[in-house]
C-alpha positions as CSV (number, residue, x, y, z in Angstrom):
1,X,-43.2,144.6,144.0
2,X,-45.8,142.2,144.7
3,X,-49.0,141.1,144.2
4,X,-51.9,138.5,145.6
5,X,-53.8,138.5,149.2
6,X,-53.5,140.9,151.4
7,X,-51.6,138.4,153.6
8,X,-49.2,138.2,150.5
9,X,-48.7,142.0,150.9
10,X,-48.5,142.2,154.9
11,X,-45.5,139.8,154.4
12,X,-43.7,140.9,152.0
13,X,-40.6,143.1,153.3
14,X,-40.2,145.4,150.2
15,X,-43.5,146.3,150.0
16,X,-44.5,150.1,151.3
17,X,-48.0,149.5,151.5
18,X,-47.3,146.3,153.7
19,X,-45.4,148.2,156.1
20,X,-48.2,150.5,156.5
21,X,-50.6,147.3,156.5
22,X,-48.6,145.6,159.5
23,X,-48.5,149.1,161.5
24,X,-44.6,148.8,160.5
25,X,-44.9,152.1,158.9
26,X,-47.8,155.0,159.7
27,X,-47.9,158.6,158.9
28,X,-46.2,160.1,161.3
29,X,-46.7,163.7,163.3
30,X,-44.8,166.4,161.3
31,X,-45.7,169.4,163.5
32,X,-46.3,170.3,167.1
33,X,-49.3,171.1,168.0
34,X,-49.2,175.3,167.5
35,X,-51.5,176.0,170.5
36,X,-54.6,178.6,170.3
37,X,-54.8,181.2,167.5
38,X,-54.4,185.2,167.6
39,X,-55.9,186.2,164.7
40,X,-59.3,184.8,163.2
41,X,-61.8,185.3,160.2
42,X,-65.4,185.1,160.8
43,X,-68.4,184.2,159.5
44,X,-71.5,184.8,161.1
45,X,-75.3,183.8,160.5
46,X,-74.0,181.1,157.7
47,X,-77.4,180.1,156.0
48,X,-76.5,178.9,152.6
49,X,-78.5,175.2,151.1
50,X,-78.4,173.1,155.0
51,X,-76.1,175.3,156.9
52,X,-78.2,176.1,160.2
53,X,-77.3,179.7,160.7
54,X,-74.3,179.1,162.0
55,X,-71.6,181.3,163.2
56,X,-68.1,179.8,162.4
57,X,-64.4,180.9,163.3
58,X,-61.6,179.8,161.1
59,X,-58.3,180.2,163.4
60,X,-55.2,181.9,160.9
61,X,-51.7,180.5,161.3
62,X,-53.0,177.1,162.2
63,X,-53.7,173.9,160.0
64,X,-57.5,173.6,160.6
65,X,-59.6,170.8,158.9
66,X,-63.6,171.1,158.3
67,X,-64.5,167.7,159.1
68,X,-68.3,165.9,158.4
69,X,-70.2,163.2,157.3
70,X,-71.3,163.8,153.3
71,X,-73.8,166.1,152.9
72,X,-73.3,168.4,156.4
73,X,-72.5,171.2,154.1
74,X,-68.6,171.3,154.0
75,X,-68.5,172.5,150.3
76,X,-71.1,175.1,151.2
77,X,-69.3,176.5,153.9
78,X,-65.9,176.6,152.2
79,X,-66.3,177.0,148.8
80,X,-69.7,178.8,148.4
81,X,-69.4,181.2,151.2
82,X,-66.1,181.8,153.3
83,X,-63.9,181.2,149.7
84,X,-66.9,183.2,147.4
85,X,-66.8,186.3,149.8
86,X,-63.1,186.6,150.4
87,X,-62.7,186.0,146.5
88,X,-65.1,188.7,145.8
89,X,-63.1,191.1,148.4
90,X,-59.4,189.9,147.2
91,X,-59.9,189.2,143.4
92,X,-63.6,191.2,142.4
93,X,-64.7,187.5,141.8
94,X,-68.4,187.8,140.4
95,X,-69.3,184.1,141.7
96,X,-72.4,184.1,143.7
97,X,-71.6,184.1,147.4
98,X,-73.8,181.9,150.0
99,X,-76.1,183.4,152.3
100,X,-74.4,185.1,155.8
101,X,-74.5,188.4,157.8
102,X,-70.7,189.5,158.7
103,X,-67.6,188.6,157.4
104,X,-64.8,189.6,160.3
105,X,-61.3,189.1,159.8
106,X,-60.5,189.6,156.4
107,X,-58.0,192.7,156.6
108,X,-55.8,190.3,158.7
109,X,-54.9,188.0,155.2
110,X,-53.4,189.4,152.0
111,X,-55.8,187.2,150.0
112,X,-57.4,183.8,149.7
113,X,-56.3,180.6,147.3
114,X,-58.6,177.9,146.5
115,X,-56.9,174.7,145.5
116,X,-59.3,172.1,144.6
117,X,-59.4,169.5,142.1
118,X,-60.2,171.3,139.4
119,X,-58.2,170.9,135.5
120,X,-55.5,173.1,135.6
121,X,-55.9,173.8,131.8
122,X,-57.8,172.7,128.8
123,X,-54.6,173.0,126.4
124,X,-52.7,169.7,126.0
125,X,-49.6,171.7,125.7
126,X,-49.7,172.0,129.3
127,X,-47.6,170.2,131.6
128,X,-46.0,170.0,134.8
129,X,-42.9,172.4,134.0
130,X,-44.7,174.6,132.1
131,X,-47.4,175.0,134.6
132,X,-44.3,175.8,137.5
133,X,-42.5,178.0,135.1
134,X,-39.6,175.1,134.9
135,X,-39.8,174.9,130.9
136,X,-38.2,178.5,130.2
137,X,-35.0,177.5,132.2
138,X,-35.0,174.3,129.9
139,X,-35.4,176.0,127.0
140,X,-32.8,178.7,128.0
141,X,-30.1,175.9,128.4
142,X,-30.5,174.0,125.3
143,X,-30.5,177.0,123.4
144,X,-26.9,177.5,124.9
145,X,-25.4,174.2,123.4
146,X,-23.1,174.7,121.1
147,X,-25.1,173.3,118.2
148,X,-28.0,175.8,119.4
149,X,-25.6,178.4,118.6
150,X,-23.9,177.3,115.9
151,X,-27.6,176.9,114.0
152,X,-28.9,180.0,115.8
153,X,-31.3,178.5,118.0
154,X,-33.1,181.1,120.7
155,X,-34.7,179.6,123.7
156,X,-38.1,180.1,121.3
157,X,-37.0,177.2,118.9
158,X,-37.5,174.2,122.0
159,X,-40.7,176.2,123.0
160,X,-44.2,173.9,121.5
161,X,-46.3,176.7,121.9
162,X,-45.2,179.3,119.4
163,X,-43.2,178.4,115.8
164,X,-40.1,178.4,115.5
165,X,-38.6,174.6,116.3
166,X,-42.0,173.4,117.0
167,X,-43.6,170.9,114.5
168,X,-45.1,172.7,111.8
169,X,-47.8,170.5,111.4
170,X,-49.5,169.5,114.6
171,X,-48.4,172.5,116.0
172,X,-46.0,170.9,119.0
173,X,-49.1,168.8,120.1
174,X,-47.4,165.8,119.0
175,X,-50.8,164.0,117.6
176,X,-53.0,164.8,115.0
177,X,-56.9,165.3,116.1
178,X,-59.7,163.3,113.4
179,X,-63.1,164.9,113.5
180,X,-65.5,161.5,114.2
181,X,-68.3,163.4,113.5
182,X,-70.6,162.4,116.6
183,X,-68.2,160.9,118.4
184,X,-65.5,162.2,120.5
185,X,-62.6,163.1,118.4
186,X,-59.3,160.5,117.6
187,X,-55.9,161.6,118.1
188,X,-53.3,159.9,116.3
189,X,-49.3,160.5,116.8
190,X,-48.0,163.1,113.9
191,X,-46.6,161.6,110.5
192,X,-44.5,164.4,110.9
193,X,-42.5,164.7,113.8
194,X,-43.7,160.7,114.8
195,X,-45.2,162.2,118.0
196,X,-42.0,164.1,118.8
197,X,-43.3,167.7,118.3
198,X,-40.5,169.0,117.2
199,X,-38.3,169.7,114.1
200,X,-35.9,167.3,113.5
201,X,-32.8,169.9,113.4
202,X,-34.3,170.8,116.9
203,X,-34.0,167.0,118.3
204,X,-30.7,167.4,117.3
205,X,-29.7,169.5,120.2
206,X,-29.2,167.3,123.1
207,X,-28.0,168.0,126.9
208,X,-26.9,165.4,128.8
209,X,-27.7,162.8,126.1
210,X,-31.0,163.6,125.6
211,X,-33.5,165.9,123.2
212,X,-35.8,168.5,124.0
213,X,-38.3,165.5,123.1
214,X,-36.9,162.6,125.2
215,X,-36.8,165.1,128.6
216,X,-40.7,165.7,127.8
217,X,-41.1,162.0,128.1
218,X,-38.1,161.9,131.2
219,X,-40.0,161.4,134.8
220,X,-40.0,164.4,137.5
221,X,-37.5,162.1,139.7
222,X,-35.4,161.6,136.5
223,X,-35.5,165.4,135.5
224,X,-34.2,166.1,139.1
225,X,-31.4,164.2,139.2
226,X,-30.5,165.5,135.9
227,X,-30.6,169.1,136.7
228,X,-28.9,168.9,139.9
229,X,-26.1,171.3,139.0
230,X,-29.2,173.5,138.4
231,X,-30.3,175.3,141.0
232,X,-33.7,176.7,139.5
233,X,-34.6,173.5,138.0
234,X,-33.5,171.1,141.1
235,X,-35.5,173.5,143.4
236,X,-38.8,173.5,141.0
237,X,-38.3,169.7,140.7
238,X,-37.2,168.9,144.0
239,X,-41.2,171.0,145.0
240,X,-42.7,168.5,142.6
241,X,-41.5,165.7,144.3
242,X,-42.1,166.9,147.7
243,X,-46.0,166.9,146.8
244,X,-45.6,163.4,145.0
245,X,-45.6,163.7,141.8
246,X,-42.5,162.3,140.8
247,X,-43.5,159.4,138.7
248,X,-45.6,162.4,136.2
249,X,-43.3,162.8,133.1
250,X,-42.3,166.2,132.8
251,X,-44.1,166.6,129.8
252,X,-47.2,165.2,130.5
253,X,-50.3,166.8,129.0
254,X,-52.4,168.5,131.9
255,X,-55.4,167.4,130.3
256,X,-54.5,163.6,131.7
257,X,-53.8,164.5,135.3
258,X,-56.8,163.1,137.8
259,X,-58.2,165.4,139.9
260,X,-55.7,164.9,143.2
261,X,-52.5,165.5,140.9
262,X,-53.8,169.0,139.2
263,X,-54.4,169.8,143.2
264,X,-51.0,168.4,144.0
265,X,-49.9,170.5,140.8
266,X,-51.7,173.4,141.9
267,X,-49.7,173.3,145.6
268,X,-46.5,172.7,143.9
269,X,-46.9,175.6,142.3
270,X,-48.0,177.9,145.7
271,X,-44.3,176.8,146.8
272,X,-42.5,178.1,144.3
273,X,-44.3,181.5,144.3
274,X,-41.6,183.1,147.2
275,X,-43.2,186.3,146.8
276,X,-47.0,186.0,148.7
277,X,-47.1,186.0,152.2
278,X,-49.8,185.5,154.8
279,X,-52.9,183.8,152.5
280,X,-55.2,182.1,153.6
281,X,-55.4,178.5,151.6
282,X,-58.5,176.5,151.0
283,X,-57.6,172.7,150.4
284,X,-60.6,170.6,149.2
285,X,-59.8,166.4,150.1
286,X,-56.0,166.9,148.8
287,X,-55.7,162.8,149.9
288,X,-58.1,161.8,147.5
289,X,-56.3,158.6,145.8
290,X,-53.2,159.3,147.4
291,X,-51.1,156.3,149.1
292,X,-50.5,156.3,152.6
293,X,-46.9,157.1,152.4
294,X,-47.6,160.1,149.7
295,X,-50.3,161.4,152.7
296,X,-47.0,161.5,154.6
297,X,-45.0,163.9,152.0
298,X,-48.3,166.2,151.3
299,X,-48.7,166.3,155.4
300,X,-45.1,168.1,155.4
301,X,-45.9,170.1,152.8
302,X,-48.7,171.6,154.2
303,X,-47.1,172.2,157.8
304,X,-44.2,174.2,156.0
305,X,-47.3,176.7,154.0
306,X,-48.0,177.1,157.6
307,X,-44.8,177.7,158.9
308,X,-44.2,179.7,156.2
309,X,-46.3,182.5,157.6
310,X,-49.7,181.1,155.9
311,X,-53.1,179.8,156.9
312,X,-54.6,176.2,155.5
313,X,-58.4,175.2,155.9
314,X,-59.0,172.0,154.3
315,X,-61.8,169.7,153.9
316,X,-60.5,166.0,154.9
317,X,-61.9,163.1,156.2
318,X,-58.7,161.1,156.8
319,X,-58.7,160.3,160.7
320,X,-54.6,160.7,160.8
321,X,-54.6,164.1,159.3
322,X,-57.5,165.3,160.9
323,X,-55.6,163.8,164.3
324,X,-52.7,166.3,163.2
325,X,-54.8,169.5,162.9
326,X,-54.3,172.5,165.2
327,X,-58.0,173.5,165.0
328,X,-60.7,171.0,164.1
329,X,-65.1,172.2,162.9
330,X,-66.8,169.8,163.1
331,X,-70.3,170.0,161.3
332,X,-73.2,167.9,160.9
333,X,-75.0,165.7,162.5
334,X,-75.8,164.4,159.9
335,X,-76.5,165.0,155.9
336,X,-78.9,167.0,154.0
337,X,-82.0,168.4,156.1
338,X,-79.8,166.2,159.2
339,X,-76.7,168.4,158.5
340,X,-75.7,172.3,158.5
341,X,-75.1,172.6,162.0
342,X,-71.9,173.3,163.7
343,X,-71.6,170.0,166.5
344,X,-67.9,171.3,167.7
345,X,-65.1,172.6,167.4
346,X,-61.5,172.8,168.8
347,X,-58.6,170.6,169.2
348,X,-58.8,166.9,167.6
349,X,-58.0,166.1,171.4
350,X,-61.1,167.6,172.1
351,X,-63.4,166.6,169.8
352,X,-62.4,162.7,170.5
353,X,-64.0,163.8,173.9
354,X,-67.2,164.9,172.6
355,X,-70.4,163.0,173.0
356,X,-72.0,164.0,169.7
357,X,-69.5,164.0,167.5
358,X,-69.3,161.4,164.8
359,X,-65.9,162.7,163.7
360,X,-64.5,162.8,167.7
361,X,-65.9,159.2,168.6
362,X,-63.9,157.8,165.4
363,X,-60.8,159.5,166.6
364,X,-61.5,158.5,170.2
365,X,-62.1,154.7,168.9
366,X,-58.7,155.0,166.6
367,X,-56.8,155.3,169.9
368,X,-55.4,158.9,168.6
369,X,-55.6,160.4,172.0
370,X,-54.9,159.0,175.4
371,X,-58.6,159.8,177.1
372,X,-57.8,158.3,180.5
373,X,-57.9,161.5,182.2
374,X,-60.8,163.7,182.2
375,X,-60.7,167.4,180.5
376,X,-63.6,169.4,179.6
377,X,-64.3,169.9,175.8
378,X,-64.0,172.9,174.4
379,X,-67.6,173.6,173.0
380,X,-69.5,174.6,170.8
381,X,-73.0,173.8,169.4
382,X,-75.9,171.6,170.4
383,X,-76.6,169.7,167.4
384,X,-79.3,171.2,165.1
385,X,-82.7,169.4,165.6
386,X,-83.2,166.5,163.5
């Protein structure tokens, strides 16, 4: 679109990220604020690496962000203890769980997801519409073409995992892997197929002018458009999108995603599963190399989990979602031995108006809040002596 100065970019009409740069465009509030929570779960005596024996309260049916400087034991908190001990309830996870007394709360959630930025699989052969379940329906409507059914094709013949219509010889991987010896293998595209993993009398078979190949390498926004007359496939694609990950080609190996887009992946695929209701979701920095205007999609995303009947604690440390939370826990002061401790807690609102909290002064100096009138904070903790 454009490129040079920043100037260059701030100028330049077309250009999303200058109309974020000029103020033009900003992420905008999705939700109302939902008011005070009903229901809680509870941690108490929290004790784990730096975490000052701390009692915390994580509101349900509200968007609530855990909020620090790095090191003030954010990680601890949510992934070592309050995900470790509801994991080991829900799922008879063996993973060690931190250090605390009482767990309250828990028979109030059908079960906790953690969706952090973890690989979603090792195999290449996984991909976007695989991992949402969007491949079957593909495979289930080229094997109803009429060449499909003149040749016999099942819906197993434009699957790359088993044989059938899969190349014979890289196995549907597409590329061929040379053992280097002590280096890291090399992967080179299939003599066979030419990188297309499939038989030839397979790529035959087209739908709407293209091959069970050529919609692997056909972008998610493509794919949708495509398959509007589809209602499974428009819906799975249409989730995709939502979460930004349009530009992914449908087929892309999940062993090339970055660490945001297997989260973004992983989310995706919590909105197509219609069937849970009332879990508790852990996010950890879902923002992390997203663009300002992607932040935007995610935020709504997030806001309809909630309104969905769900709970969301996330890790963040982007001042306009944090502004957007319903319930904000602050912890710090600072990192290390200077962190564990719980400075505040309550509405972003009230956290600008706290006097020892990094997080609040940053929102109070980002002009989030209008803090002309005086209100009391809702508080919390002294900080932890340094």
């Amino acid at each position: 679109v454009v490129q040079g100065s920043a100037e260059d970019i701030r100028a330049d009409k077309k250009s999303t990220t200058g109309q974020y740069l000029t103020g033009q465009k900003k992420i905008e509030r999705v939700r109302a604020a939902r008011g005070k929570a009903k229901r809680f779960v509870k941690l108490t005596g929290c004790r784990e690496n730096n975490l000052q024996n701390i009692d915390v309260s994580f509101p349900l049916d509200r968007f609530v962000i855990l909020t620090g400087v790095s090191g003030s034991g954010k990680s601890t908190l949510l992934h070592k203890t309050l995900y470790a001990a509801l994991a080991k309830l829900f799922n008879g996870s063996i993973e060690e769980v931190g250090r605390f007394d009482q767990l309250y709360g828990a028979d109030q959630i059908r079960g906790v997801v953690l969706l952090d930025q973890s690989p979603i699989g090792k195999n290449s052969r996984s991909n976007p519409a695989t991992y949402l379940k969007a491949w079957d329906e593909v495979r289930r409507i080229f094997a109803n073409q009429v060449l499909s059914l003149k040749r016999g094709f099942t819906p197993q013949h434009f699957s790359f995992n088993v044989d059938g219509g899969r190349c014979p010889v890289c196995k549907g991987e597409g590329e061929i892997a040379l053992d280097m010896h002590f280096m890291a293998d090399l992967k080179i595209p299939c003599d066979e197929c030419e990188g297309k993993r499939f038989k030839k009398n397979v790529l035959d078979v087209t739908y709407k002018g293209k091959n069970v190949s050529e919609l692997l390498g056909t972008t998610i926004d493509e794919a949708f458009e495509m398959f509007r007359d589809n209602p499974i496939l428009h819906r799975k694609f249409a989730i995709l999108r939502e979460v930004g990950l349009g530009y992914l080609q449908v087929g892309q190996s999940a062993t090339t995603l970055s660490g945001g887009e297997s989260q973004r992946l992983k989310i995706a695929a919590t909105l197509d599963e219609r069937s849970a209701q009332n879990l508790l979701y852990l996010f950890d920095e879902p923002t992390t190399g997203l663009h300002l205007d992607d932040i935007q999609r995610l935020l709504t995303v997030i806001q309809d989990l909630i309104d969905a009947g769900h709970s969301v604690v996330m890790i963040e440390h982007h001042l306009d979602l944090i502004a957007q939370a319903d319930h904000v826990i602050d912890l710090g002061p600072g990192g290390g031995e200077r962190g564990g401790g719980l400075i505040a807690e309550g509405t972003p609102e009230e956290l600008a108006r706290h006097a020892n909290s990094i997080t609040g002064k940053l929102l109070a100096e980002g002009g989030y809040f209008d803090l002309t009138q005086d209100r009391e904070p809702s508080i919390v903790d002294e900080p932890p002596p340094l």
